[in-house]
N, C-alpha and C positions, 0 to 999 in steps of 0.2 A: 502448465501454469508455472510464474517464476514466483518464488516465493523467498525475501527479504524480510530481514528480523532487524534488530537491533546494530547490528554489528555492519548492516549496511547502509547507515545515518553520513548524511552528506556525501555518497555516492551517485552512482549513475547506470541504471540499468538499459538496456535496451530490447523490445518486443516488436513484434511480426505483429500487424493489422491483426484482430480478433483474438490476443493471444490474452491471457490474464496474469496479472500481475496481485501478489497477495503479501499485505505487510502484517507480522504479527509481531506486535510488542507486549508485555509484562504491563498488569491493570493491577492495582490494588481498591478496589470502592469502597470498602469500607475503612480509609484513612480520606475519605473523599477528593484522592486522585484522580482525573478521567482524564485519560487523550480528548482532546477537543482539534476534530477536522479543520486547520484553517486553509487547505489549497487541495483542488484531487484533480493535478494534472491537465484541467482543461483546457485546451478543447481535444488536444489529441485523446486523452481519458474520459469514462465515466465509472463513478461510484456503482457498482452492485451487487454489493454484501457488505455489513457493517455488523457483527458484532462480538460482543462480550461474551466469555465461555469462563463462567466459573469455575475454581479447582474444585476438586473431589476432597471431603474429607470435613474435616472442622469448619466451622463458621469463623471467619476473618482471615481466609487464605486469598491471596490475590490467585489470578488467571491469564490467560493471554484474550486480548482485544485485538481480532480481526479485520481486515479492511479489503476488499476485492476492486480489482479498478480495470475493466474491459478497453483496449487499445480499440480505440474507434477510425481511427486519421493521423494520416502519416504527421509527425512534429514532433515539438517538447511541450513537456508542461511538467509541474513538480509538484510533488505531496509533500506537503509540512503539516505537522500534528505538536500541539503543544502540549503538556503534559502538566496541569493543574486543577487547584481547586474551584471551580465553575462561581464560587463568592468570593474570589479573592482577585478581582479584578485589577485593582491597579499593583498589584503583586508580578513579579517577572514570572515566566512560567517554571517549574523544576525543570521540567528535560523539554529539550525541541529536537522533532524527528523529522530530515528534511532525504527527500529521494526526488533524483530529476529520471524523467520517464523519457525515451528517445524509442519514438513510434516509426517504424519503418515499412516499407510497401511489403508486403506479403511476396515469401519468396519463390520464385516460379520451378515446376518440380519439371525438372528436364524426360524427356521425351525418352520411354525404355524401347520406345520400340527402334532398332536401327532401322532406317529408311532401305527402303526398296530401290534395286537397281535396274 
């Protein structure tokens, strides 16, 4: 699994057919922040795990919000997440989270056995 945080916002990762790719960014909900999914990679992606993991400890601690994205087919496609209040629509978002996904053929595992003479 490749797993990207923050720090790799408008990058470029690359993954092997069937490999997982996992973004985790910092949530606060109760200042009623939420990443909101606007792109997961399709078609070479699909979405399969999304969520929220509260902290431990007092009530009003943010957490990190998880995202899983299964390399399906070789291509590009990019994950962008907006980082806003879900009513505050015509508001720009606080933070945008953009990652392009570069899906490549499955690497072929060379032959251990040396050939017979």
């Amino acid at each position: 699994m490749i797993q990207v945080d923050a720090n790799s916002n408008g990058r470029e990762v690359s993954v092997a057919v069937d490999e997982t790719v996992q973004v985790s960014l910092a949530e606060n909900r109760t200042t009623g922040f939420r990443w909101e999914l606007k792109s997961k990679a399709e078609p070479a992606c699909m979405l399969v795990k999304d969520a929220f993991e509260p902290a431990k400890g007092p009530p009003g601690k943010g957490g990190p919000h998880r995202w899983q994205f299964q390399a399906l087919r070789p291509g590009t496609g990019e994950i962008e997440l907006e980082y806003r209040r879900p009513w505050e629509r015509d508001a720009p978002p606080r933070r945008i989270f953009k990652l392009t996904v570069r899906v490549e053929k499955q690497a072929s595992v060379p032959n251990s056995t040396p050939p017979s003479e």
